[in-house]
ZAMARGU-4260 file (C-alpha; in steps of 0.2 Angstrom, whole numbers, plus 5000, padded with zeros to 4 digits):
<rodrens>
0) 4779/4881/5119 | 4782/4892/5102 | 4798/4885/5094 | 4811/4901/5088 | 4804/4901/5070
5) 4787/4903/5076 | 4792/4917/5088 | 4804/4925/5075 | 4797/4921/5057 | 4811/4932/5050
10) 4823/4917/5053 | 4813/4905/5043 | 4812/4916/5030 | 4829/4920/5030 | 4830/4900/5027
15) 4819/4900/5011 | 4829/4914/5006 | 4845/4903/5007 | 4835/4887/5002 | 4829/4894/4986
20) 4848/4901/4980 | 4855/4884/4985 | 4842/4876/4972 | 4849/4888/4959 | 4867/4883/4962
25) 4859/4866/4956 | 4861/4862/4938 | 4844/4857/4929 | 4845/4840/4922 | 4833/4837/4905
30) 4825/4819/4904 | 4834/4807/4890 | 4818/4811/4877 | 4825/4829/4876 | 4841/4831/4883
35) 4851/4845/4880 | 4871/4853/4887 | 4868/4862/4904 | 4881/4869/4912 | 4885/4863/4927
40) 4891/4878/4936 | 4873/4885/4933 | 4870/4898/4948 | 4889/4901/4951 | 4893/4911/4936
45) 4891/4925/4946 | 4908/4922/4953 | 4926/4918/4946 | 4932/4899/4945 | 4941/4900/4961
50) 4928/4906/4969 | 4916/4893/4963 | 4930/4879/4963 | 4934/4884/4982 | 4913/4882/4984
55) 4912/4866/4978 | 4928/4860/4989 | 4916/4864/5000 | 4900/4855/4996 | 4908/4840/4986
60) 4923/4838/4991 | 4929/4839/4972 | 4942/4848/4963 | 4936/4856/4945 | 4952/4860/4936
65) 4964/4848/4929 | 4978/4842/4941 | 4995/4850/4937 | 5002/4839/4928 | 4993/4842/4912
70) 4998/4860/4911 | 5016/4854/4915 | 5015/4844/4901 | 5008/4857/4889 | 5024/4869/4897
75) 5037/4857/4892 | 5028/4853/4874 | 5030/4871/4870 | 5010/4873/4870 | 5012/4883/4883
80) 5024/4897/4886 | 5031/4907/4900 | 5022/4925/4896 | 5006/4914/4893 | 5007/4913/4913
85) 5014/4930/4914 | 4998/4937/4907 | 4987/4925/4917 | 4993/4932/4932 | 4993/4950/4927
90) 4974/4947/4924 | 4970/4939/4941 | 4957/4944/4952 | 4965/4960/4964 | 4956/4951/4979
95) 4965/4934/4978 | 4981/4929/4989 | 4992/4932/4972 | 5006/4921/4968 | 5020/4926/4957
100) 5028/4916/4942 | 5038/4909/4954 | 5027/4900/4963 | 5017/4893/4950 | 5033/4887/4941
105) 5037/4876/4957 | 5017/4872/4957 | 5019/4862/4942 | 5029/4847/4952 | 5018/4847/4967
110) 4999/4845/4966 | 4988/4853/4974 | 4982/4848/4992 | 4966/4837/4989 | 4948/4845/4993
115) 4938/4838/5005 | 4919/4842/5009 | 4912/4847/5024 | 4905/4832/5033 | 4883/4829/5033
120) 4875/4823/5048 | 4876/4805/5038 | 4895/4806/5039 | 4898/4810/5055 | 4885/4796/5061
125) 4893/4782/5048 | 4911/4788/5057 | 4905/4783/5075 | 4893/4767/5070 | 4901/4758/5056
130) 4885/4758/5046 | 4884/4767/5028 | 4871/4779/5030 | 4876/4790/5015 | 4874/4774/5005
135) 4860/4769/5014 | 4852/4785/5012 | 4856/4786/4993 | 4850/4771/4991 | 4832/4773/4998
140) 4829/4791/4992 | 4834/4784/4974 | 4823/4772/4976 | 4808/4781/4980 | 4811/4797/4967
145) 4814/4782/4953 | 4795/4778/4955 | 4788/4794/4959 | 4797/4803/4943 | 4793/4789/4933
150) 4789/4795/4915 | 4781/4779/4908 | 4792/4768/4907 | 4785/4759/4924 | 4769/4749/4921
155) 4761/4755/4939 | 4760/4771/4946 | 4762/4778/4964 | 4752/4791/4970 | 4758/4808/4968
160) 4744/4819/4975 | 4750/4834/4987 | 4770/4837/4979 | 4785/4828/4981 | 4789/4830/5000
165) 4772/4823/5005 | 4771/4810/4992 | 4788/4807/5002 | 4782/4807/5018 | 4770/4792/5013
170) 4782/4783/5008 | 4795/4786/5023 | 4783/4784/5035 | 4781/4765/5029 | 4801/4761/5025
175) 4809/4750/5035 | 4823/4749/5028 | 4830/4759/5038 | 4825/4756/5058 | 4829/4738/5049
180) 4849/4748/5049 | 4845/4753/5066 | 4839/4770/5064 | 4826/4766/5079 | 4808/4774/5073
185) 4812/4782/5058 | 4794/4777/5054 | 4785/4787/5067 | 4798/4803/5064 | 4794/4804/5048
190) 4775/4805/5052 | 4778/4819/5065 | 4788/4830/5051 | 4778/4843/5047 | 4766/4841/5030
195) 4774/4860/5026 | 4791/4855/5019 | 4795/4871/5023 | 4793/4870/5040 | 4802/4853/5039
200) 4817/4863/5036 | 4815/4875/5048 | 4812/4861/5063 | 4828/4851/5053 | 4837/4868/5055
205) 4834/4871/5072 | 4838/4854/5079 | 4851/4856/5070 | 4857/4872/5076 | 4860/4879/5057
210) 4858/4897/5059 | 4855/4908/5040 | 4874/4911/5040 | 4878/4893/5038 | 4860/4888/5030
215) 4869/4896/5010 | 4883/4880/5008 | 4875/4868/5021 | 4859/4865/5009 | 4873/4865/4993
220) 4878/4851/5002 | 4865/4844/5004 | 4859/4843/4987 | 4876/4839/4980 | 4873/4822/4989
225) 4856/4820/4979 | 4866/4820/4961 | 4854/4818/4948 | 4837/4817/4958 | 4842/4836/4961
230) 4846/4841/4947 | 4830/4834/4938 | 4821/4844/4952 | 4830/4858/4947 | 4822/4854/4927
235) 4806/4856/4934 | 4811/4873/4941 | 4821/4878/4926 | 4804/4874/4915 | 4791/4885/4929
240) 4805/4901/4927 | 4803/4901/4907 | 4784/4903/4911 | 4786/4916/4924 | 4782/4906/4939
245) 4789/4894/4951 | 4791/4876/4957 | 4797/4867/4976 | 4803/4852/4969 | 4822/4857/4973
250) 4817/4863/4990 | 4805/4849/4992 | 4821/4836/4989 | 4831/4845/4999 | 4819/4844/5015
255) 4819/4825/5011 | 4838/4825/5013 | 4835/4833/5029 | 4823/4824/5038 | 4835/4810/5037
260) 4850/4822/5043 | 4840/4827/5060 | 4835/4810/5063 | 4851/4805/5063 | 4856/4818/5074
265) 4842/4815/5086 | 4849/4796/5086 | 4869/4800/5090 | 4869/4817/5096 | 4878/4813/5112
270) 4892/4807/5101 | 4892/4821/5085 | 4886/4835/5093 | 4902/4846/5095 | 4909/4840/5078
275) 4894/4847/5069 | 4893/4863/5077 | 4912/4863/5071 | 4905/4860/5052 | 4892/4874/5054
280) 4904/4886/5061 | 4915/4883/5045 | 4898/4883/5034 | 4898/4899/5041 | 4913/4906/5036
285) 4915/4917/5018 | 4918/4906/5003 | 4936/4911/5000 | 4950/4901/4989 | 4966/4894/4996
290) 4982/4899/4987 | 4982/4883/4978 | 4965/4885/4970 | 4972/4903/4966 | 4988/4895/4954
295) 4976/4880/4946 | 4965/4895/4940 | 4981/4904/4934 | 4985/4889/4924 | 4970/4885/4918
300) 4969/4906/4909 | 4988/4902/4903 | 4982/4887/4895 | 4967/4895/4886 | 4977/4910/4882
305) 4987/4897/4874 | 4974/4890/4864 | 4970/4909/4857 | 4988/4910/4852 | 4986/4894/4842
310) 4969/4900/4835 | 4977/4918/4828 | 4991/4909/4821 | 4980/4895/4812 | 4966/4910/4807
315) 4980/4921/4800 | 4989/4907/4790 | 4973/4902/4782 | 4970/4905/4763 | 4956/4917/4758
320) 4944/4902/4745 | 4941/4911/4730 | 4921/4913/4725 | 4912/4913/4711 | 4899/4928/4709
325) 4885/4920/4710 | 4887/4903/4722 | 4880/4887/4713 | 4875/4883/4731 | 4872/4889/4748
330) 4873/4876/4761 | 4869/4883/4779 | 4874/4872/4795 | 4873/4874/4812 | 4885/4881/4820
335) 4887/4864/4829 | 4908/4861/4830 | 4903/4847/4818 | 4898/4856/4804 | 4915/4864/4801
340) 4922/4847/4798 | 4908/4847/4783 | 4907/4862/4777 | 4927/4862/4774 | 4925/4845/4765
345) 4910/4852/4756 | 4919/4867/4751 | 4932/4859/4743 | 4920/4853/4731 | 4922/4868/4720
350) 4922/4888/4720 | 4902/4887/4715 | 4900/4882/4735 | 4898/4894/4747 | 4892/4887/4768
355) 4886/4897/4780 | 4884/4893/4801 | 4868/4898/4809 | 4859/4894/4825 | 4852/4875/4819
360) 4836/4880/4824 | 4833/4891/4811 | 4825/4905/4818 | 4809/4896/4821 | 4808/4891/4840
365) 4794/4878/4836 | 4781/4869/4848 | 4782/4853/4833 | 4766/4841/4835 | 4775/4826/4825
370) 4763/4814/4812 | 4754/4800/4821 | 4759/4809/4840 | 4749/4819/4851 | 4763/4825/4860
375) 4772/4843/4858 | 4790/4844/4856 | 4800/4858/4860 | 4810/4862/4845 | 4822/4876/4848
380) 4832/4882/4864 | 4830/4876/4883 | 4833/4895/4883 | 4819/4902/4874 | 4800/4899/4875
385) 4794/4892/4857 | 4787/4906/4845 | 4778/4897/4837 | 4767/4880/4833 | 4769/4866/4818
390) 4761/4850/4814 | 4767/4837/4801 | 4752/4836/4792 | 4744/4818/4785 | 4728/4813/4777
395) 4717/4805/4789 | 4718/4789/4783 | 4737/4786/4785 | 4737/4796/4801 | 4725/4781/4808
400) 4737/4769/4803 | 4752/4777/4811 | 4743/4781/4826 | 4737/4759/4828 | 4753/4754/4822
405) 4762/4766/4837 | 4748/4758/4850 | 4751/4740/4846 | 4770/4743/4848 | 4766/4752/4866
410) 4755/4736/4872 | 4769/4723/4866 | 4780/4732/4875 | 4771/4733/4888 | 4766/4714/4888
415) 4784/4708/4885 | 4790/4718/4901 | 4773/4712/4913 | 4777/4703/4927 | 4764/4688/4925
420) 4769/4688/4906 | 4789/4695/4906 | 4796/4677/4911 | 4784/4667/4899 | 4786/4677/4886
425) 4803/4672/4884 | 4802/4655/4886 | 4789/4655/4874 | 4795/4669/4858 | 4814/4668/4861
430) 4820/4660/4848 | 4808/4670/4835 | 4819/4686/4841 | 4837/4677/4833 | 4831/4682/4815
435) 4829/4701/4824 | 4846/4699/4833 | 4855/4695/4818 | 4847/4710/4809 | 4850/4722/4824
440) 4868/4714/4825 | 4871/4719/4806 | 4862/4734/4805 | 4847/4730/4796 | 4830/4738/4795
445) 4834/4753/4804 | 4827/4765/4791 | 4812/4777/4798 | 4801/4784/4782 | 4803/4804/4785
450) 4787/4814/4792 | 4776/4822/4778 | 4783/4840/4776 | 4778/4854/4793 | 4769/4867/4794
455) 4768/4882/4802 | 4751/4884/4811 | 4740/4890/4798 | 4733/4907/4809 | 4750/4913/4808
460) 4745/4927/4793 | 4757/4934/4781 | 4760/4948/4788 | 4770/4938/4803 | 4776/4925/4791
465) 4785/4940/4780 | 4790/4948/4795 | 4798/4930/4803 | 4806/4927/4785 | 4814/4945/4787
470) 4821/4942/4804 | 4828/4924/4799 | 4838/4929/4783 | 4844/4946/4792 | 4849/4936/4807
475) 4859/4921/4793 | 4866/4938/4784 | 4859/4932/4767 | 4849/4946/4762 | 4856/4947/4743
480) 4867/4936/4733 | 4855/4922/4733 | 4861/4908/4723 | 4850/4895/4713 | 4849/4881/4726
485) 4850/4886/4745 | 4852/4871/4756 | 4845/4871/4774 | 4853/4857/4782 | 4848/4852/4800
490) 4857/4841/4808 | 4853/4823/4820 | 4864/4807/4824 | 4859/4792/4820 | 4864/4779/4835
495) 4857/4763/4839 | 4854/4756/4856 | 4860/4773/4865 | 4851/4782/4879 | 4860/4796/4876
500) 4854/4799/4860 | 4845/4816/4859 | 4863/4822/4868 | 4868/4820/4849 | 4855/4831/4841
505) 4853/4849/4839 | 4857/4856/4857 | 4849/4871/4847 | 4833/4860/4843 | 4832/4856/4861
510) 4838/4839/4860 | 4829/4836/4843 | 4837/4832/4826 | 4834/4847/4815 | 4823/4843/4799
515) 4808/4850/4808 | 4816/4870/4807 | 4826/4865/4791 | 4808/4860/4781 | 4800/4876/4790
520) 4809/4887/4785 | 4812/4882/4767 | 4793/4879/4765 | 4791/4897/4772 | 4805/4905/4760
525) 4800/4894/4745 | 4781/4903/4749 | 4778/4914/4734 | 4767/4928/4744 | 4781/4928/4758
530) 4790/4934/4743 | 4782/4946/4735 | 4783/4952/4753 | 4800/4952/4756 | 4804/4963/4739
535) 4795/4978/4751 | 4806/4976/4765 | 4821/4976/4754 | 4823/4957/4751 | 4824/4952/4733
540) 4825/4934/4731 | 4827/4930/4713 | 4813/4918/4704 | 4824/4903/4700 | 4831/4899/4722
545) 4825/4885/4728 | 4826/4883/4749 | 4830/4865/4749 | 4828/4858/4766 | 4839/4843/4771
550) 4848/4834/4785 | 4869/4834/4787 | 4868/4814/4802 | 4884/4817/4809 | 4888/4801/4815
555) 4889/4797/4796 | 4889/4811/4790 | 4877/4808/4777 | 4864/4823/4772 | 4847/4817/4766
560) 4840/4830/4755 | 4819/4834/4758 | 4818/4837/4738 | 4799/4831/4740 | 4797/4847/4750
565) 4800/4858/4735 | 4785/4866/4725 | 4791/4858/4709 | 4805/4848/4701 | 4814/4861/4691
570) 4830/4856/4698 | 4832/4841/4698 | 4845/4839/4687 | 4855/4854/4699 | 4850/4843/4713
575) 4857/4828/4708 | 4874/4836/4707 | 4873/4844/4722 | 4872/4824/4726 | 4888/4818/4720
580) 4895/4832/4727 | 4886/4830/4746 | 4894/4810/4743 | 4912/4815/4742 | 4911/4829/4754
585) 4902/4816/4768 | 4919/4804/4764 | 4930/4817/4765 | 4922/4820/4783 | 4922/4803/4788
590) 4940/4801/4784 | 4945/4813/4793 | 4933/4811/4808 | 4941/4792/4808 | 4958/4797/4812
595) 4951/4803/4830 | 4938/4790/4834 | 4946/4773/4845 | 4948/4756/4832 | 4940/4766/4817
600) 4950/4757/4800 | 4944/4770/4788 | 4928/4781/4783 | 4918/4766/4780 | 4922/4759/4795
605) 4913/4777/4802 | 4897/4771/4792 | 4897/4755/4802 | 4896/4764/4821 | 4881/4771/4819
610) 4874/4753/4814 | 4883/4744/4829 | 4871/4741/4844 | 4889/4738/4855 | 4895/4755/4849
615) 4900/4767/4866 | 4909/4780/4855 | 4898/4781/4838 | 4905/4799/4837 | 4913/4810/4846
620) 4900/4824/4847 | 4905/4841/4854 | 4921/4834/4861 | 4936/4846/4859 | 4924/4863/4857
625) 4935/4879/4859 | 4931/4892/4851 | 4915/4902/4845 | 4920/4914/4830 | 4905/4925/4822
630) 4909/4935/4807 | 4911/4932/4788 | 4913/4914/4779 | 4931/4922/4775 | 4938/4925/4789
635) 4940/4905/4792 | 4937/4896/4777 | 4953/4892/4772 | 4957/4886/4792 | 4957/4871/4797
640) 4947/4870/4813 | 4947/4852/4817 | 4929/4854/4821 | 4933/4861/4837 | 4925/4879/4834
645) 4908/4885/4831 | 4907/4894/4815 | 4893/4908/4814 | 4891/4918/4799 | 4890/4938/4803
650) 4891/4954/4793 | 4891/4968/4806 | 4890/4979/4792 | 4874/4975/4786 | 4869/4974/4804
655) 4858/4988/4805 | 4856/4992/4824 | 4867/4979/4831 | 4851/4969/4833 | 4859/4953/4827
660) 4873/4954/4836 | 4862/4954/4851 | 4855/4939/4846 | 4871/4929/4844 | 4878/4937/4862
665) 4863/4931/4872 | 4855/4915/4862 | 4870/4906/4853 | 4884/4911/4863 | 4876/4907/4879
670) 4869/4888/4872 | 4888/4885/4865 | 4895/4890/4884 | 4885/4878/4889 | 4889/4863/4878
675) 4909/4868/4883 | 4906/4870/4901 | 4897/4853/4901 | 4911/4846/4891 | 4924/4855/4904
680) 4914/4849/4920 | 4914/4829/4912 | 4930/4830/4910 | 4940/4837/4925 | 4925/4832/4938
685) 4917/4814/4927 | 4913/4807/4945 | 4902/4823/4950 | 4897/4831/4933 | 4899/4815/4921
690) 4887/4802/4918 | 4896/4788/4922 | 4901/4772/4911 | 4889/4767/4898 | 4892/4750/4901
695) 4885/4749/4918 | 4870/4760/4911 | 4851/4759/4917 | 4838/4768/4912 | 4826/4773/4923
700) 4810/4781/4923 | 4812/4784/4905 | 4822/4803/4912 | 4838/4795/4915 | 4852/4784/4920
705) 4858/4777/4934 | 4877/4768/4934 | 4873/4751/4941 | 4854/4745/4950 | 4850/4760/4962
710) 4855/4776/4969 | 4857/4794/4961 | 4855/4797/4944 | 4868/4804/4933 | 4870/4819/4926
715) 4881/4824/4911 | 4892/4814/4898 | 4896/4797/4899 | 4914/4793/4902 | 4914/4785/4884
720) 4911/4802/4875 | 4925/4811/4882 | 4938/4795/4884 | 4944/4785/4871 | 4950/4770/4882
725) 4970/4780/4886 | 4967/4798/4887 | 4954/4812/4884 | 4948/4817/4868 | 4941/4835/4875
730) 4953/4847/4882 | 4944/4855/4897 | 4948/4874/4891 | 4934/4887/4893 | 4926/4893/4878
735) 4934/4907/4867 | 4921/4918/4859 | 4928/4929/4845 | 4918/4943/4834 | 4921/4952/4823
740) 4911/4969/4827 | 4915/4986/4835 | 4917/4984/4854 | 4907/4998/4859 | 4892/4988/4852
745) 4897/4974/4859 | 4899/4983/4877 | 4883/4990/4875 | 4875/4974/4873 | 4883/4966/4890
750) 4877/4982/4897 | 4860/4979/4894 | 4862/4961/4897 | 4870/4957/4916 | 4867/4937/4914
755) 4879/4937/4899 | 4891/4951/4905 | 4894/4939/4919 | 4899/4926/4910 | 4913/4935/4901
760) 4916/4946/4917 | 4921/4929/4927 | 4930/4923/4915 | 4918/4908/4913 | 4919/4914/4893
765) 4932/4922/4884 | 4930/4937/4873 | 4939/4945/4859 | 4935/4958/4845 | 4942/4952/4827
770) 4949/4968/4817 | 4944/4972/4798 | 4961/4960/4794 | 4953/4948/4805 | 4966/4948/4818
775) 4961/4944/4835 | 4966/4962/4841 | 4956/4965/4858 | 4954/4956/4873 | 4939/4959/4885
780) 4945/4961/4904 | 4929/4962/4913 | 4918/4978/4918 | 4915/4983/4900 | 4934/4987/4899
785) 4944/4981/4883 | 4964/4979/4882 | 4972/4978/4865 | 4982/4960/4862 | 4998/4961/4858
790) 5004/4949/4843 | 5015/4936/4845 | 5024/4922/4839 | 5023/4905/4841 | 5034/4905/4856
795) 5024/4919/4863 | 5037/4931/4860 | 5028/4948/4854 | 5028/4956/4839 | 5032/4973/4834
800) 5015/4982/4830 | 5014/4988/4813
</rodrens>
C-alpha cells in the first residue's frame, strides 16, 4: 500500500521546503579553533523582535528581552524618560495589538506572563511515564554527535561513511540505552527508518500527523532541543552557502530528533494522542505576539532611544583635539569596541598622534598558511570568502625543525591521554610536572617567538597588488596626509588556559589575532613598485613613511611592534619613541579598563590576568557594545566612549561613488550586529543563547563545550564574560549605527542590498545619519523612509531648532 507521500510527493516536498527554513532559523556555531560572534537571531531578522521573541516563546519556551524591572529601574534613574517611550510607541509596528503609555507605565510593576514552548513528543511521553526522555534523549544524541564531529582531539575514530543520519542510524540501531528506559525495540525501529533521511521525516511526519502548515515551528522545535549540535550542523551549512552549494547536516539532525519523536509516539499513542494533535493545531496557527510581548518591545526601543540621547549629548560635548599638520604618527585599530579605550589613551600622548578605526582585517581576506603548519586559516570575515593566499615563509632548515618539534608535542599528547598509558603516565611523571605547575601558576614561559614576516602569494602580479593597495587605503580614508611612521596595529588577547580564546581575537580576522593582515599589508604598502604605482592612481606616499605592522593584546593592552618587518632601520630612533609613548598609553588603558573588571587592584593587576590560568574574566571583551559611528577621527576624538562604540574612520567626501560606504553598510556593520546581538542573546537568554559557566566547562571534540559531562553543546558566551559575580557588565541594547553621509546614498545602498535593509527595517540595528556639525540629525524608520530627530535635553525635553 503507497503511503500519502508516495501518492502526493508535493506534500514531501512542501516538508523539505519547511525543513530547510527551519535549519536557517538555526544559528551556525564555529568550532573553538576559529570562533567567531554569530547572531543568534540568524534566519529571523526578517521579522521585528516581537515577532521573533513571540517565535521563540514558541519553540523554546524562552523570553528574549529583559524582564521589566530593568527598564523600571532605568525610568526611576532618570535614564529613561517618558517621551523616550512616547516615541517608542509612535514608531511601533501598525499590525500589532498597540498599547498606549498608559499601559506600559502600569507594565512596569507587573512582569510579563512567562513563555512556555509547545510540548515535543518527549514531553508528552515523560508527562504520563515518569521517565526523562528529553534528558534521556539529549543525552544519547550528545553522545553519539561527540564522537562523530570529533575534530582530533579523540584518539579513535568512528566511521562516518554515507553522512550524518546514517552514520546515526548505525549507531541507534545498536543503543541500548534506551529499550534499557523502556523504549521497547527502539533498536529494530531504528533499522526500519528509511536510509533517505528525507523520507524519515516524511514517514516521522505522517505518523505524526504534522501536516506542512504545522511542519515551519514544529521542526524549530525540534532543533531548539538539539542546542549546540544544531547549530554546528548549521556551521557546516553556513561554510557549503559561501561556496555556492549546500549541505543536510541541519536536516540530517533534525530527522534524528525525529525518529526518536515517532517512536515514542508509536510507544504511548493511546495515551498522547489527542494532546498532540492539540500542539500541532497550535503549530499551525500564525506566529503572532501577545500584548505583553508588544510593551517589552516598546521598552526595549525607549531604552535604546535612551542610549542615542546619551550618545548625542556625550558626541556634542566633546572637544575637537587639535592636530599638528603633519601627524608624527598614524596608528590604525580595529574598529573593535576595545580600541577606543586605546586610541584615546594613545592620543593623549601628544598632538603629533593621530588613530584611525578600520575593519582589523585590513583589507586583505587572507587564506594564511602559518610557518611550520600545513593547515589553512581563514583570516578575514565568516562573511566573505578569502581573496587572497599567504604563507609565512622560512628557510627549510628551520621549517624542519618547527614542523618535528610540533610532531613530538602531538604524540606526547597523545600518549599522556592513551588509555593503556593515561593512568601510568601519571603515577610515573607526576611529580616532574610541579616545576611546570609552579611556572604555569606564576606565569612563566608563555612567550611564543613571532612567525617570520607573510607574504602574499607570489602570482599575485603588481598590477593586483597596486590595485589592492588602492582599494585598502581608499577604504581607511588615508589617501594623502601620510605621516612619517604609520602603524598598523592588529589586534589578539593573550589568555591562558581558556577554550574560548579565539572569542577574543579579531572577530574581523575570523577568530584570529590580527598580525597576519597588519604584516601584509605593511609589507605591501612599504613595496616600492606598489608605490611608484600608486603615484598613477592618485596616491602619493611620500619617501620617508614606514608602514609599521604591530599588534595592540587587549587583555594587556600591550602592542608588540614588527620593526623586523621593515626594509631598513631608518627609524629607529622614531620608533623608540613611538615606544615610550605606546608604554604610557597601554597604562592609561589598563587603568581604566581596571575600574570595570571584578577584584582588579590596579593596571598591574590587569597584566597579571592574562597570566592566570584560574582567570574566568581576563577581559571583558566586547561587553557593553552600543554603538557603530563611521565618519572623521573628529567627530569623537575628544568623547569618551567607554569603549562601548565602534569607531570607523570615514570621509564621504572623498568617497567617490559611495563605494566605501557600501563596504562599511554590508561588511563591518553587519560583523559589529552580530558581535551585539550575540552580546544581547547571552545576556537576556544565557540558558538558551549563553554558553554556560566556565567552571563546569568541557571541551569536547576539540569544536566546543559542553557544561558538565554530556548532552548538548553550548553556544555563545560564557556567563563569566557578561556577569561579574552581582550584575551584568553588557547592557542588552541593540546596536546604534550612526554615519555621517548623505541619506540618499545611504538609502541607495539598502536598496540594492535587502539582507542589510532588513536588519535596520526590523529594527534589529539602528540607524542615524550625523549632519556636517556632527549632530545625530535623522533617524531611519524603515522602507527607505527617514524622519528628522528632534534635539533634546537631557530630560528628553526638546529643543527649539535653530
Amino acid at each position: 500500500m503507497l503511503t500519502k507521500f508516495e501518492v502526493f510527493p508535493a506534500a514531501l516536498l512542501e516538508l523539505v521546503h519547511a525543513a530547510n527554513s527551519a535549519a536557517k532559523a538555526i544559528p551556525p556555531l564555529f568550532p573553538l579553533s576559529a570562533s567567531v560572534a554569530v547572531n543568534p537571531f540568524l534566519g529571523q531578522t526578517d521579522e521585528p523582535l516581537a515577532v521573533t521573541a513571540a517565535r521563540l516563546a514558541r519553540v523554546s519556551g524562552k523570553r528574549i528581552m529583559p524582564h521589566r524591572s530593568h527598564w523600571a529601574q532605568k525610568l526611576t534613574s532618570g535614564e529613561i524618560c517618558q517621551e523616550d517611550l512616547t516615541d517608542a510607541l509612535a514608531g511601533l509596528e501598525r499590525t500589532f495589538d498597540r498599547p498606549d503609555l498608559n499601559d506600559v507605565l502600569n507594565a512596569l510593576d507587573v512582569e510579563g506572563a512567562l513563555p512556555e514552548a509547545l510540548p515535543t513528543i518527549a514531553d508528552l511521553a515523560a508527562e504520563v511515564s515518569g521517565i526523562d526522555w528529553p534528558g534521556l534523549i539529549e543525552e544519547r544524541i550528545g553522545v553519539w554527535a561527540a564522537s562523530h564531529f570529533d575534530e582530533g582531539q579523540a584518539l579513535w575514530q568512528p566511521g562516518r561513511t554515507g553522512g550524518i543520519f546514517s552514520a546515526w542510524r548505525e549507531f541507534g540501531a545498536r543503543d541500548l540505552t534506551p529499550e534499557i528506559h523502556g523504549l521497547t525495540g527502539f533498536g529494530a525501529f531504528v533499522a526500519a527508518t528509511n536510509r533517505s533521511h528525507w523520507r524519515a521525516i516524511g514517514r516521522a511526519s505522517e505518523t505524526l500527523g504534522l501536516t506542512p502548515a504545522a511542519a515551519g515551528t514544529a521542526f524549530h522545535r525540534w532543533l531548539m532541543t538539539l542546542g549546540g549540535w544544531g547549530q554546528y550542523g548549521r556551521y557546516f551549512l553556513w561554510q557549503a552557502e559561501l561556496n555556492n552549494d549546500s549541505d543536510n547536516s541541519v536536516t540530517e539532525l533534525l530527522a534524528i530528533r525525529m525518529v526518536f519523536e515517532e517512536a515514542l509516539y508509536t510507544l504511548y499513542k493511546d495515551q498522547i494522542a489527542d494532546r498532540w494533535a492539540d500542539v500541532v493545531a497550535a503549530h499551525e496557527a500564525p506566529v503572532t505576539p501577545t500584548r505583553d510581548i508588544v510593551i517589552d518591545a516598546v521598552l526595549q526601543e525607549a531604552g535604546e532611544r535612551a542610549e542615542q540621547r546619551r550618545l548625542a549629548d556625550a558626541l556634542a560635548a566633546a572637544d575637537v583635539r587639535s592636530l599638528k599638520q603633519r601627524p608624527d604618527v598614524q596608528a590604525a585599530f580595529c574598529i573593535d569596541v576595545r580600541s577606543e579605550v586605546f586610541r584615546r589613551a594613545l592620543e593623549a600622548q601628544g598632538a603629533g598622534i593621530e588613530t584611525m578605526g578600520f575593519a582589523g582585517f585590513f583589507g586583505l581576506a587572507a587564506a594564511h598558511q602559518c610557518a611550520g603548519s600545513d593547515v589553512v586559516e581563514a583570516r578575514g570575515p565568516v562573511l566573505l570568502q578569502p581573496g587572497v593566499t599567504s604563507q609565512a615563509h622560512e628557510n627549510e632548515q628551520t621549517n624542519l625543525k618547527r614542523r618535528g618539534v610540533a610532531r613530538a608535542k602531538r604524540a606526547w599528547g597523545r600518549f599522556k591521554l592513551a588509555a593503556v598509558s593515561s593512568f601510568a603516565f601519571v603515577e610515573a611523571t607526576g611529580p616532574v610536572y610541579a616545576g611546570k605547575l609552579v611556572r604555569d601558576a606564576l606565569g612563566i614561559g608563555h612567550e611564543q617567538k613571532a612567525d617570520p614576516a607573510p607574504q602574499l602569494d607570489p602570482g599575485i602580479d603588481l598590477a593586483q597588488r597596486v590595485t589592492m593597495a588602492k582599494t585598502v587605503l581608499g577604504a581607511m580614508s588615508l589617501t594623502r596626509d601620510f605621516a612619517p611612521i604609520v602603524m598598523l596595529a592588529g589586534h589578539g588577547a593573550d589568555v591562558t588556559n581558556n577554550p574560548h580564546e579565539s572569542a577574543l581575537h579579531c572577530g574581523a580576522c575570523g577568530g584570529f589575532a590580527g598580525d597576519v593582515n597588519a604584516r601584509l599589508l605593511a609589507g605591501l604598502l612599504n613595496d616600492r613598485d606598489v608605490r611608484v604605482g600608486l603615484v598613477s592612481e592618485g596616491i602619493d606616499i611620500p619617501s620617508d613613511t614606514v608602514f609599521l605592522p604591530a599588534m595592540h593584546h587587549t587583555t594587556t593592552d600591550k602592542v608588540t611592534l614588527f620593526e623586523q618587518d621593515l626594509p631598513d632601520t631608518s627609524k629607529a630612533s622614531d620608533i623608540a619613541r613611538l615606544k615610550e609613548m605606546l608604554a604610557a598609553a597601554g597604562r592609561l588603558a589598563r587603568g581604566e579598563r581596571a575600574k570595570r573588571l571584578p577584584r582588579a587592584t590596579g593596571e598591574a593587576d590587569v597584566m597579571r590576568r592574562a597570566q592566570d590560568w584560574a582567570e574566568t574574566r581576563p577581559e571583558w571583551g566586547l561587553g557593553g557594545c552600543r554603538a557603530f559611528i563611521a565618519a572623521p577621527r573628529s567627530r569623537t576624538s575628544g568623547a569618551v566612549l567607554d569603549g562601548q562604540s565602534f569607531l570607523h574612520s570615514y570621509d564621504w567626501r572623498a568617497d567617490e561613488g559611495f563605494s566605501v560606504l557600501e563596504l562599511i553598510m554590508t561588511a563591518p556593520v553587519q560583523v559589529a550586529s552580530w558581535i551585539s546581538l550575540q552580546y544581547y542573546g547571552s545576556t537576556v537568554t544565557p540558558d538558551l543563547f549563553g554558553g554556560g559557566n566556565k567552571l563546569l566547562h568541557n571541551v569536547v571534540g576539540g569544536i566546543g563545550v559542553l557544561e558538565g559531562n554530556g548532552g548538548n553543546l553550548r553556544g555563545g558566551l560564557p556567563w563569566q564574560s557578561v556577569h561579574d559575580g552581582e550584575g551584568f557588565q553588557h547592557d542588552p541594547l541593540r546596536l546604534s549605527v550612526i554615519i555621517e553621509a548623505p541619506r540618499e546614498a545611504m538609502s541607495d545602498i539598502l536598496a540594492r542590498h535587502s539582507n542589510v535593509q532588513e536588519l535596520f527595517d526590523n529594527r534589529w540595528l539602528h540607524l542615524i545619519a550625523m549632519d556636517d556639525d556632527g549632530k545625530l540629525a535623522w533617524r531611519y524608520d524603515g522602507d527607505l523612509q527617514w524622519s528628522a530627530i528632534n534635539q533634546k535635553d537631557g530630560a528628553g525635553r526638546a529643543i527649539a531648532a535653530e
